[in-house]
C-alpha positions as CSV (number, residue, x, y, z in Angstrom):
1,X,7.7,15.5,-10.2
2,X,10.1,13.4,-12.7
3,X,9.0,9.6,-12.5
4,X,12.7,8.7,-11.2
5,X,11.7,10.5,-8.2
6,X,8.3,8.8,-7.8
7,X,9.6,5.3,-8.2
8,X,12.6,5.9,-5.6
9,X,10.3,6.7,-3.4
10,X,7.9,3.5,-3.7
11,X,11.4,1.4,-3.5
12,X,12.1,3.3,-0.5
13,X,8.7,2.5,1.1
14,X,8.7,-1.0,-0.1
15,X,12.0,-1.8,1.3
16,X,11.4,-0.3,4.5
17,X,8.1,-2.1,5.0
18,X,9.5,-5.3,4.2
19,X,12.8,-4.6,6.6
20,X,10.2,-4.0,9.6
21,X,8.3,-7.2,8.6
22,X,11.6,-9.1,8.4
23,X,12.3,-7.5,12.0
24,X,9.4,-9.2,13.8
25,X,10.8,-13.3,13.3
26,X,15.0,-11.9,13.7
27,X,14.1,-9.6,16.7
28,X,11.7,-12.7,18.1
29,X,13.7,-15.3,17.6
30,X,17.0,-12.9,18.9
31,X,14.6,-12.5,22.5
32,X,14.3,-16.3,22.8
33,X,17.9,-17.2,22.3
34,X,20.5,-15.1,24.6
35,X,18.9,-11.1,25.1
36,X,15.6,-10.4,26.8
37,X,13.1,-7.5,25.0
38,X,14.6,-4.8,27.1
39,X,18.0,-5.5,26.3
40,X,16.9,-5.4,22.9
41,X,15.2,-2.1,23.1
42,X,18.8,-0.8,24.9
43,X,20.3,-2.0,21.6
44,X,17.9,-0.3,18.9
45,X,17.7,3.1,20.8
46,X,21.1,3.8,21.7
47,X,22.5,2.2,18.6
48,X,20.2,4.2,16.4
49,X,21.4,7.5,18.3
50,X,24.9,6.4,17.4
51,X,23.9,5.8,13.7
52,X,22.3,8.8,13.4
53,X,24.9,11.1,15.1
54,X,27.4,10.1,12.9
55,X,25.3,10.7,9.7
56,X,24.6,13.9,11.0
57,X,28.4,15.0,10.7
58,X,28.3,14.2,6.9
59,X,24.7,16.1,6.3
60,X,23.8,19.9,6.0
61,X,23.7,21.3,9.3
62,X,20.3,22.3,10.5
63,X,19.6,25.3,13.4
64,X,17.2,24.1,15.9
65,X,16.3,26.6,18.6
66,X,16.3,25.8,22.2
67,X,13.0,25.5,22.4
68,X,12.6,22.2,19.5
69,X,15.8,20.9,21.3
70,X,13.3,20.6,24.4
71,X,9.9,20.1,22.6
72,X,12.0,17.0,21.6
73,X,11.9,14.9,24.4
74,X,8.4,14.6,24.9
75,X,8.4,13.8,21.1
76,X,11.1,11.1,21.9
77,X,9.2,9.6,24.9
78,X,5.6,8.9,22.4
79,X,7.4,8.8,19.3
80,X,10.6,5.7,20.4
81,X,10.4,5.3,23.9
82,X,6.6,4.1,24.8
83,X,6.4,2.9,21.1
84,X,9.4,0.5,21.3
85,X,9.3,-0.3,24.5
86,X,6.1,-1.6,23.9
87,X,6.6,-2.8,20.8
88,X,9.6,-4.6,21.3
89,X,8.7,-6.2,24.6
90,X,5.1,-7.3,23.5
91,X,7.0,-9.1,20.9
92,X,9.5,-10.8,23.0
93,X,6.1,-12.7,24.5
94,X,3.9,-12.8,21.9
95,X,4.2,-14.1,18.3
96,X,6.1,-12.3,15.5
97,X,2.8,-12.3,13.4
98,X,0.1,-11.4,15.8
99,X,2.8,-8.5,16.3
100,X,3.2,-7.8,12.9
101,X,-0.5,-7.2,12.2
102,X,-1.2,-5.2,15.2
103,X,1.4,-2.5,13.8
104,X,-1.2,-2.0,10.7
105,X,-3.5,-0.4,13.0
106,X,-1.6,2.6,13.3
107,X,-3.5,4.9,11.0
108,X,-7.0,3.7,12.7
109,X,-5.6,5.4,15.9
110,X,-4.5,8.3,14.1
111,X,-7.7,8.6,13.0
112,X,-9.9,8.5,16.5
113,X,-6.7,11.0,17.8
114,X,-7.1,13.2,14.8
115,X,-10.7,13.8,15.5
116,X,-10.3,14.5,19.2
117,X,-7.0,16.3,19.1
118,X,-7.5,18.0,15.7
119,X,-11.2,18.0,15.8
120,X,-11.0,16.3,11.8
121,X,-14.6,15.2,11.3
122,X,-15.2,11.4,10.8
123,X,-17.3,10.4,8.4
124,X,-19.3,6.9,8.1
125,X,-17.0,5.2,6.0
126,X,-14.0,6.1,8.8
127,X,-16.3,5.2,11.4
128,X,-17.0,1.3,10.0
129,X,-13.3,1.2,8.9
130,X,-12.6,1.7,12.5
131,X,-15.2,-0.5,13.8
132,X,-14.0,-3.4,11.5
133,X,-10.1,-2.8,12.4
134,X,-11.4,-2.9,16.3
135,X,-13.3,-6.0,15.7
136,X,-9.8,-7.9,14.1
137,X,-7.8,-6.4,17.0
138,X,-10.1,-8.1,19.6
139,X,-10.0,-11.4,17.5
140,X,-6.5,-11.4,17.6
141,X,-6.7,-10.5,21.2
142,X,-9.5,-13.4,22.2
143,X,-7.2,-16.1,20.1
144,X,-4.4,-14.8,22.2
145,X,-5.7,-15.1,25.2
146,X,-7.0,-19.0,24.2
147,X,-3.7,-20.0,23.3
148,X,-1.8,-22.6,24.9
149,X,1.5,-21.4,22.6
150,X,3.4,-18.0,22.0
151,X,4.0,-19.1,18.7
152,X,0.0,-18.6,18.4
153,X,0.0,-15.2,20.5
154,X,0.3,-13.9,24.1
155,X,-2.4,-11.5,25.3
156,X,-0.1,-9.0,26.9
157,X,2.3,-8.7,24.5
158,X,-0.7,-8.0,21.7
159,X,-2.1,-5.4,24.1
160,X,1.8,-4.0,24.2
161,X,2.1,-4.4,20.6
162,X,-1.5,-2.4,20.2
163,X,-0.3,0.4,22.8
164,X,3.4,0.8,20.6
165,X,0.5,2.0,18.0
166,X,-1.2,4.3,20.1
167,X,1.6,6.5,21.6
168,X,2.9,6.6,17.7
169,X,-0.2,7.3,16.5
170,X,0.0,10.0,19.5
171,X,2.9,11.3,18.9
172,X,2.1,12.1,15.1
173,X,-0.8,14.3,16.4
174,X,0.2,16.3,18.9
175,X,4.0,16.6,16.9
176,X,3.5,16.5,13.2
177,X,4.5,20.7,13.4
178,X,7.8,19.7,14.7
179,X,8.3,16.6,12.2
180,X,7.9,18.7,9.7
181,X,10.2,21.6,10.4
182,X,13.5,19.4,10.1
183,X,15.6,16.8,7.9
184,X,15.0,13.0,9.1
185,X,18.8,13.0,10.4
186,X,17.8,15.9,12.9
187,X,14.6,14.6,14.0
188,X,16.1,11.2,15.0
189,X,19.6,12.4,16.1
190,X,17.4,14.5,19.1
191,X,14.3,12.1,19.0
192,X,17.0,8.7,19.8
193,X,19.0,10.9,22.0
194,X,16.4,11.4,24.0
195,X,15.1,8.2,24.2
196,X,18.5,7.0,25.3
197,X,18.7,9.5,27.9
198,X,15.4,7.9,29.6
199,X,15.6,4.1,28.4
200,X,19.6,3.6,29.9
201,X,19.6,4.6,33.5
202,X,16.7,2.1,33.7
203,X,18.0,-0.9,31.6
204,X,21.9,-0.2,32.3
205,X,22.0,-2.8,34.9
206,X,20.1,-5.9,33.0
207,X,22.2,-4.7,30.0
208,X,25.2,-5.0,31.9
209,X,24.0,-8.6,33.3
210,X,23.9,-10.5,30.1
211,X,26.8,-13.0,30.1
212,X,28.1,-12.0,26.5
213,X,30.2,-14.7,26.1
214,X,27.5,-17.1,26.3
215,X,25.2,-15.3,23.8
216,X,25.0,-16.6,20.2
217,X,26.9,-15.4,17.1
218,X,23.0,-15.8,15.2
219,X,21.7,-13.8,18.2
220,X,24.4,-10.7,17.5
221,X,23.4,-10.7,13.9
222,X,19.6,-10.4,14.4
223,X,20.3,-8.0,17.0
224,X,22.8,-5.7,14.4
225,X,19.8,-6.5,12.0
226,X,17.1,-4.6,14.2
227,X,19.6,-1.9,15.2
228,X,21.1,-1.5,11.7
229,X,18.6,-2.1,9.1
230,X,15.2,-2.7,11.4
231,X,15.7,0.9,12.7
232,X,18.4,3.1,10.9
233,X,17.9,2.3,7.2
234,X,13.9,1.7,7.6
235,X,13.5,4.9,9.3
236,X,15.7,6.9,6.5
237,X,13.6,4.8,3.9
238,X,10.5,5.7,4.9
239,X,11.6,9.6,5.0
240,X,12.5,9.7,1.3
241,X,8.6,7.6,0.7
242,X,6.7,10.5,3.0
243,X,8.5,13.2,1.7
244,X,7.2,12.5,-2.1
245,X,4.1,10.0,-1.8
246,X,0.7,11.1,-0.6
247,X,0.0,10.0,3.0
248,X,-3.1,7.4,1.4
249,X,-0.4,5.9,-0.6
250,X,2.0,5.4,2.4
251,X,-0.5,3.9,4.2
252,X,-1.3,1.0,1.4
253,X,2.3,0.1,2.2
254,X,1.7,-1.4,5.5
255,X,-0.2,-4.2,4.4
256,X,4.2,-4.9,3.2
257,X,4.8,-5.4,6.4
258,X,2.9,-8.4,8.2
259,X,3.0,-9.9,4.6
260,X,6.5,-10.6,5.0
261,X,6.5,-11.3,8.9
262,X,3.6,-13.8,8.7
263,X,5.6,-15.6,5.6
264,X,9.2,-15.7,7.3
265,X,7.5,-16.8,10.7
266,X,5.9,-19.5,8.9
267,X,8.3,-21.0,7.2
268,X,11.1,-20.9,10.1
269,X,8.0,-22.3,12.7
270,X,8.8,-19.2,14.9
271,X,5.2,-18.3,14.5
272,X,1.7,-20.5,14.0
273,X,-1.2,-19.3,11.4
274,X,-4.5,-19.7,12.4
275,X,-7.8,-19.4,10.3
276,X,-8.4,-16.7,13.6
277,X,-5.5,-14.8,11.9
278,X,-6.8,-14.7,8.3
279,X,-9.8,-13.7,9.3
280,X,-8.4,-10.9,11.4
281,X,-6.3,-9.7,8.9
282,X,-9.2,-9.7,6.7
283,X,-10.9,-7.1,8.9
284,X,-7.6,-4.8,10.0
285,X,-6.8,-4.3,6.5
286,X,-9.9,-3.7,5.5
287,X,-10.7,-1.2,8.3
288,X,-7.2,0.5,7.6
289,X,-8.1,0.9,4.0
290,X,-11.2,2.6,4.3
291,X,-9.8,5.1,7.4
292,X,-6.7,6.0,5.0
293,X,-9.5,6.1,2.2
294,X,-12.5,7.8,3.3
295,X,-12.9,11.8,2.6
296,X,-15.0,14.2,4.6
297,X,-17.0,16.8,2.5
298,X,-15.5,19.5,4.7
């Protein structure tokens, strides 16, 4: 593999990272001014199944047997529509960087899911990485639930933000056959369909309610950030850094994310940083590094 290829590939993942980080303080500050979290999560779904369609007609074409077609809706439902539901409405309440550094959890989940679903055996260093990522999800969760301030952290929209993690985490396990078979355009072209089909009949009428007129310019341009970039380009970015980089160096990459989101919600005061915070990033990242790094002698 040509070192071209290897350093498009940590661009891609870089970007990507740093586009989701960047999403947390828009898509925040977007929820507070003019659209509510499920209008939001109307918005990135459907707009990403546009996005995608589209693409699609410039892209090889790809059979997919009836039977994908279908095993693609479950896949939708863990893979967009739990996860950013979740995700998206957790943020709306709590703060952009109590969100940001719940998503870094991801792999510890995969992790516990692995070894029930896949029976992969965990070994002692997995076991203390996942104890230490626990032990900074629960301070994040305890500071939450203290706070007088969403710009400190909301205690059900960490919870949210931690479940948006699971059902990904989830839906890697029980799909990664599928995900594998297919070009990223296919996979999200079904996967957003999908999630359109279930998210609109229920958000169609709140959607519907929002008194455009009165929204801001600033709030449409956050929002055609999430959709456009957040979701779309991210999502295609992050195909081209998984399909070359080894999964351990993927991983390292989502320490990019909260990086960015903690430092943007800083500086425009949309978020609050706490010694709580450090401390619990301290322990998350740590924990993730030694899941993503540990090896079982089997």
């Amino acid at each position: 593999m040509d070192d071209r290829q290897q350093l498009k590939a940590h661009i891609s993942m870089f970007l990507a990272c740093a586009f989701w980080g960047l999403m947390a303080p828009l898509g925040k500050d977007a929820m507070t001014h003019g659209i509510t979290g499920i209008d939001m999560v109307t918005f990135r779904v459907t707009g990403a199944a546009t996005l995608f369609w589209i693409t699609s007609l410039f892209t090889p074409k790809e059979h997919v047997p009836l039977r994908d077609i279908l095993m693609f809706a479950p896949a939708g439902l863990f893979g967009l529509v739990l996860n950013q539901c979740c995700y998206t409405i957790g943020l709306s309440i709590t703060s952009p960087i109590n969100a940001s550094i719940v998503t870094t959890s991801m792999p510890i989940f995969a992790m516990i899911l692995a070894a029930i679903i896949l029976h992969e055996p965990i070994t002692g260093k997995k076991a203390a990485g996942v104890l230490m990522g626990c032990s900074g999800a629960l301070i994040l969760i305890l500071t939450s639930a203290a706070a007088a301030s969403s710009k400190i952290g909301d205690i059900r929209g960490d919870l949210l933000c931690l479940f948006a993690q699971f059902s990904f985490a989830l839906y890697l396990s029980l799909f990664n056959p599928l995900i594998r078979k297919y070009s990223v355009f296919t996979i999200n072209k079904w996967m957003f369909t999908y999630a359109t089909i279930i998210i609109l009949p229920l958000s169609f009428r709140h959607v519907a309610a929002i008194e455009w007129s009165e929204v801001p310019v600033k709030t449409w341009l956050e929002t055609g950030y999430v959709v456009l970039i957040g979701t779309y380009a991210a999502y295609i970015l992050t195909m081209i850094g998984q399909h070359t980089l080894r999964p351990t160096v993927v991983s390292t990459y989502n320490y990019v994310q909260p990086a960015v989101a903690v430092a943007v919600s800083v500086l425009t005061g949309i978020g609050t940083l706490k010694l709580s915070h450090l401390f619990a990033v301290i322990l998350v990242f740590t924990g993730v590094w030694m899941v993503t790094k540990s090896r079982s002698k089997a």
